[in-house]
C-alpha positions in Angstrom: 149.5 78.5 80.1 145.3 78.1 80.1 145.5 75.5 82.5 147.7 77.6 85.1 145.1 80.7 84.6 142.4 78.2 85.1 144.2 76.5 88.2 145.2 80.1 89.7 141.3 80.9 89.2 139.8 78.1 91.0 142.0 78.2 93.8 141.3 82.1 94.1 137.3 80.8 94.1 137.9 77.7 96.8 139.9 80.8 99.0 137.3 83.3 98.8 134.4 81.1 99.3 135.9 79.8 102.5 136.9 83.5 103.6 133.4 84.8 102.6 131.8 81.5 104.7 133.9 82.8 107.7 132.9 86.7 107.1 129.8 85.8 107.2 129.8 84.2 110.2 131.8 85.9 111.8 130.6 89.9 111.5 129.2 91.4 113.9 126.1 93.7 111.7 122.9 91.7 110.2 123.0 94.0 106.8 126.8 93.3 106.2 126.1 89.4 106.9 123.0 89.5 104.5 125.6 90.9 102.0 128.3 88.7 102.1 125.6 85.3 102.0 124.3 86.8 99.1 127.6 86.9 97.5 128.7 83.7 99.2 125.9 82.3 96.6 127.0 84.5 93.9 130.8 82.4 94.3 128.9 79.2 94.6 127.3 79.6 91.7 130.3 80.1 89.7 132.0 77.1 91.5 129.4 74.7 90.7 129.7 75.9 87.2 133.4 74.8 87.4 132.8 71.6 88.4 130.2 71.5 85.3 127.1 71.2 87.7 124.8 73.7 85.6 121.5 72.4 87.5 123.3 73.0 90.9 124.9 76.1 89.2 121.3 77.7 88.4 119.8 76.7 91.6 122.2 78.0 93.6 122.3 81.4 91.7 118.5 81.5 91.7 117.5 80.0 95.1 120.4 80.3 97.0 121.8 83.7 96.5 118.8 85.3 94.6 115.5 84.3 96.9 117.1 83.7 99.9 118.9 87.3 99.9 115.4 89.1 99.1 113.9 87.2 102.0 116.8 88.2 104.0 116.6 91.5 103.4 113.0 91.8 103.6 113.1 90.3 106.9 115.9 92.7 108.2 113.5 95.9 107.1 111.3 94.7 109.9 113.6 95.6 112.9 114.6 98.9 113.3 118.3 99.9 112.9 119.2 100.0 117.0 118.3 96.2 116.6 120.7 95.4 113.9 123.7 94.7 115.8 124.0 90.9 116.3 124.6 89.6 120.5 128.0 90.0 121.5 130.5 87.3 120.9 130.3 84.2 122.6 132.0 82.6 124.8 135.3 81.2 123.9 134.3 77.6 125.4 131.1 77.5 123.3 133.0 78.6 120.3 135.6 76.1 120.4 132.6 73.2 121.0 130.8 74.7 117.9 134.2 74.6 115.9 134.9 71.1 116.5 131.4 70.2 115.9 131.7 72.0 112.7 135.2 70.5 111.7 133.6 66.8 112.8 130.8 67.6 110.0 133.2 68.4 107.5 135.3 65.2 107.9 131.9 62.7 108.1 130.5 64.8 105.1 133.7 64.4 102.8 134.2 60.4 104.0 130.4 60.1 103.0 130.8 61.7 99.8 134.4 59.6 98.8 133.0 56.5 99.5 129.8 57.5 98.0 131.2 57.9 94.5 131.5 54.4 94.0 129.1 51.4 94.7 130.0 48.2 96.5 131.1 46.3 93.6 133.7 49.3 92.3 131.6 50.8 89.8 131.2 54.6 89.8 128.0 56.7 90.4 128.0 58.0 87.4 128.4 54.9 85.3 125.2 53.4 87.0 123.2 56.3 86.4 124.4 56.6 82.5 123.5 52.6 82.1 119.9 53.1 83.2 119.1 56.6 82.1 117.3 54.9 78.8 114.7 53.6 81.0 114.8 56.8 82.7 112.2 58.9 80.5 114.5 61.7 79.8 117.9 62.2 78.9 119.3 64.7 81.6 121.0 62.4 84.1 120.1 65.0 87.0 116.6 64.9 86.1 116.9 60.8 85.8 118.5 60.5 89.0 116.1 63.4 91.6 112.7 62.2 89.5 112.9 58.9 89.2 116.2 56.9 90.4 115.9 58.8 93.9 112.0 60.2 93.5 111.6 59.8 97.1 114.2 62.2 97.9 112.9 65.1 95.7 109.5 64.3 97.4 110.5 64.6 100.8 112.4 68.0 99.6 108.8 69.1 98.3 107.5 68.2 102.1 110.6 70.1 103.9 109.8 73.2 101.8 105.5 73.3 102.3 106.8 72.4 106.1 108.9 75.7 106.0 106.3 77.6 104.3 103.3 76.2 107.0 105.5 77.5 109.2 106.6 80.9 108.3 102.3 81.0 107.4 101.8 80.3 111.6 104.0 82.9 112.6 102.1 85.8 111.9 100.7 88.0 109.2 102.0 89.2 106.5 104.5 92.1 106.3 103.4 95.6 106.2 103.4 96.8 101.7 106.2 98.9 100.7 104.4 102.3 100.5 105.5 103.0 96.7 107.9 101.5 94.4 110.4 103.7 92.0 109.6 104.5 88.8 112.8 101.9 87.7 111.8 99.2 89.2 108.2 99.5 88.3 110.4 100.2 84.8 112.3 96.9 85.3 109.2 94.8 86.3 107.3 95.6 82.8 110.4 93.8 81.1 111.8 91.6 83.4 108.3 89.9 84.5 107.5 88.7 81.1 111.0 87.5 80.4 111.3 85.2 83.8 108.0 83.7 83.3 109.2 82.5 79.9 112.4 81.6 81.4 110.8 79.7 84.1 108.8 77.9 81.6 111.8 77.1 79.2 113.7 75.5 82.0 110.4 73.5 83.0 110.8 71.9 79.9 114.2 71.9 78.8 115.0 69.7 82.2 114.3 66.5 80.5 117.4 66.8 78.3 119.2 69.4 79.4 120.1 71.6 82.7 117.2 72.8 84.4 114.1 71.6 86.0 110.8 72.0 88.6 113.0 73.5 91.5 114.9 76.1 89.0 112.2 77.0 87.0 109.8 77.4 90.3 112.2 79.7 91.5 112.3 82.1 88.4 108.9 82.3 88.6 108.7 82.7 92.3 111.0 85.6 91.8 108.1 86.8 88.9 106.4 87.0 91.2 108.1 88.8 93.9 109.4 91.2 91.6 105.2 92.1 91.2 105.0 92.0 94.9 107.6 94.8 95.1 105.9 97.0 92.4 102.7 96.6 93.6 102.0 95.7 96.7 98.8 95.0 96.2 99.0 92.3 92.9 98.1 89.6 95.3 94.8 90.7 96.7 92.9 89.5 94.3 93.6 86.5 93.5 91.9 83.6 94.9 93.5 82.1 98.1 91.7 79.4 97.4 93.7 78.9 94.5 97.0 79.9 96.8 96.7 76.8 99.1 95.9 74.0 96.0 99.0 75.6 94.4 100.7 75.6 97.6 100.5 71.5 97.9 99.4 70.2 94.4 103.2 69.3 94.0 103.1 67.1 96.7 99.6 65.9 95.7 100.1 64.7 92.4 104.0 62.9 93.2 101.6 61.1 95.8 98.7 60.2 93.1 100.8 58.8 90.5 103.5 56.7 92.9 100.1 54.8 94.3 98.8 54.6 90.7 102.3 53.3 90.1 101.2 50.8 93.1 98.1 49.7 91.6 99.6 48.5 88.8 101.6 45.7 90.6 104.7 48.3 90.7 106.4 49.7 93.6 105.4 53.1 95.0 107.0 55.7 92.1 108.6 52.7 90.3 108.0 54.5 86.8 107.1 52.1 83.9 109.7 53.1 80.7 106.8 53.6 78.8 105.3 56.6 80.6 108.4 57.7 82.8 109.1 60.8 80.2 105.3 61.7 80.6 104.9 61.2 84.4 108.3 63.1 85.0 107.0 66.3 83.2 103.4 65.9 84.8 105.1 65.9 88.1 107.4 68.9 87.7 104.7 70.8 86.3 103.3 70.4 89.7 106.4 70.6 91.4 107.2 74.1 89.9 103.7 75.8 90.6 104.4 74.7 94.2 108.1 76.0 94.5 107.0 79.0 93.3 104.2 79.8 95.4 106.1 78.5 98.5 108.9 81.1 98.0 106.2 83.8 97.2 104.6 83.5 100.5 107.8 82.8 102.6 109.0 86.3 101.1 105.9 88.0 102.4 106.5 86.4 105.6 103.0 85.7 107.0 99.3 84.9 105.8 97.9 87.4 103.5 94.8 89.0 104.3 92.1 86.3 104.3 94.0 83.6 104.5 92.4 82.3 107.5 88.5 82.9 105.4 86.3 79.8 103.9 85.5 82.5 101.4 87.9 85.1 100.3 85.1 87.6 99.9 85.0 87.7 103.8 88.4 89.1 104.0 86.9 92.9 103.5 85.1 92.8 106.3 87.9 91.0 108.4 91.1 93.1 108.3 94.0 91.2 108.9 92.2 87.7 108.4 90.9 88.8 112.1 86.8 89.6 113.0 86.2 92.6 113.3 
């Protein structure tokens, strides 16, 4: 009788993901969309949960439907509500071709991932990456596999996201500040602040052995700090831009430095030695997470703050909007 609830309860989840995909897509009002992506990621979470994927499960609750919704929604409070209608539908020509290339995606994606499951010689994934996590340096096998069986993945991840950011910097300055937050949720950021930033720092450290990670625990503390952001728009004044753009690539900095130390020792480029792996892996999601989190800060603000553009962040007072005056 469990297994029939359980069975009745995934196939309710596989349905309403794929009917909230097509919603999504498919309605015709930006704030309605916004809505059903972020509970498009809400079901995701849960799915990847089912299929006992806790990393993916966090990330996706965190990242996918947390950070990405606030963005959204920040960036929709920029147009004003004439504009929120999306273009009428297209053509039905152009939505057949965009269909088919969808469908085509699907099928090359799900071959990719069948044949993927198992190597040439018949042995699964899985099996590989349990028989050489002990040289690993931890004993999470999703921390084995993205920081040191497929490092050059997670480091080219690390360069898609500063490439995002760098761009969403170009674009244009930074929002206009909320004009004053609520007494709740400057109630909510006095307790929830705190908590997140220990959070993020649990998970930082917890990802050796167990779910969690850099890209999870960056974006706890990315939403630390939006949730500051919110309450006061002003929190990020101060602080030394400077600062801003070492944290903004010291991820991708120090995964660099250590695969050419890596080199120098007669090893390939981040070919960890068993010895140090453990040590190196932390190091570089220490790095990681201070760069996650301050990329997803400044993509939520959607621009350059004020100064950003300055040698000297004192300059910025005389230079409204990072501009001469």
């Amino acid at each position: 009788m469990i297994d029939l609830l359980w069975s009745i309860f995934d196939i309710s989840l596989v349905l309403l993901v794929l009917f909230l995909a097509w919603a999504t897509c498919s309605t015709q009002d930006m704030m309605r969309a916004v809505t059903l992506f972020i509970a498009l990621g809400l079901i995701l979470a849960i799915i990847w949960a089912r299929l006992k994927a806790p990393d993916l499960a966090l990330a996706e609750a965190v990242i996918g439907a947390g950070i990405s919704g606030a963005l959204l929604l920040s960036a929709i409070k920029d147009y004003p509500s004439t504009t929120t209608e999306m273009p009428s539908r297209r053509s039905s020509l152009v939505e057949w071709i965009i269909n088919g290339m969808t469908l085509g995606l699907v099928i090359i994606m799900s071959w990719a991932v069948w044949h993927g499951l198992y190597m040439s010689d018949g042995v699964r994934l899985s099996e590989q990456v349990m028989s050489h996590l002990p040289v690993s340096g931890v004993s999470n096998p999703v921390t084995a596999v993205l920081l040191n069986f497929r490092a050059y993945d997670t480091l080219l991840e690390l360069a898609v996201v500063l490439t995002a950011v760098l761009t969403v910097l170009n674009l244009n300055h930074k929002r206009a500040d909320v004009s004053a937050a609520s007494a709740l949720l400057l109630g909510m950021t006095r307790w929830l602040v705190p908590l997140l930033v220990v959070t993020s720092g649990y998970l930082l450290w917890v990802g050796a052995h167990a779910p969690g990670g850099a890209f999870q625990a960056g974006a706890m503390l990315a939403a630390a700090m939006i949730l500051l952001q919110l309450s006061n728009p002003s929190s990020l004044q101060g602080f030394n831009l400077s600062v801003l753009r070492s944290l903004l690539v010291i991820g991708i900095f120090v995964f660099v430095l250590v695969g050419i130390w890596m080199m120098s020792l007669n090893q390939d480029f981040l070919a960890f030695n068993p010895a140090w792996a453990g040590s190196l892996i932390l190091i570089i999601e220490f790095a990681a997470t201070l760069s996650i989190a301050t990329a997803l800060t400044l993509a939520y603000l959607g621009g350059r703050p004020m100064g950003w553009e300055s040698a000297n962040p004192a300059d910025s007072a005389t230079k409204p909007n990072g501009k001469p005056s």
